[in-house]
C-alpha positions in Angstrom: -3.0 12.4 10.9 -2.5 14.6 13.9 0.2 17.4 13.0 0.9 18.3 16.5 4.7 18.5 17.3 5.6 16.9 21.1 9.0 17.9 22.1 10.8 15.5 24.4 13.9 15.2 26.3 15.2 19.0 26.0 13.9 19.2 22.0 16.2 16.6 21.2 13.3 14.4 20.7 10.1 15.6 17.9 7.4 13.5 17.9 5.0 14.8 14.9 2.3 12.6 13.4 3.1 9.2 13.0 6.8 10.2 13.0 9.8 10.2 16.1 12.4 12.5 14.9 16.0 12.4 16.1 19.0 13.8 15.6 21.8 12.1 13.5 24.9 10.5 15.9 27.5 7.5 15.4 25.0 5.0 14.5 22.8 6.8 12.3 24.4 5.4 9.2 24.4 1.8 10.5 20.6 2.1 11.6 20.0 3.7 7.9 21.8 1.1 6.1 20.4 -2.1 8.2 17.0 -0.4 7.0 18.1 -0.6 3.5 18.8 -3.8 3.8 15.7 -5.2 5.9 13.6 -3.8 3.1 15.8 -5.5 0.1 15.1 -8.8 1.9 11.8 -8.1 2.1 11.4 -8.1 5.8 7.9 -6.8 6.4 8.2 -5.2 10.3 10.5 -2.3 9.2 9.0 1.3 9.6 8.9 2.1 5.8 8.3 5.9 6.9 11.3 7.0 6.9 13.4 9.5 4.8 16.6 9.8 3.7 
């Protein structure tokens, strides 16, 4: 895994590794619970990388 940080659109944006980081806004709850949900139902194309 390449641990090489890419910064993109002013820094708002952190591409490292396999990851896309961004920062938390309005529908950052909605987007974590839909996850949470996706994987309880066992749908397989979520990104199961993410953290809480």
């Amino acid at each position: 895994m390449d641990d090489q940080e890419i910064i993109l659109n002013a820094g708002k944006i952190i591409c490292k590794g396999n990851t896309i980081r961004r920062p938390i806004n309005e529908n950052s709850g909605f987007v974590q619970e839909l996850l949470r949900y996706l994987e309880i139902v066992n749908f397989d194309l979520t990104n199961k990388n993410y953290r809480w």
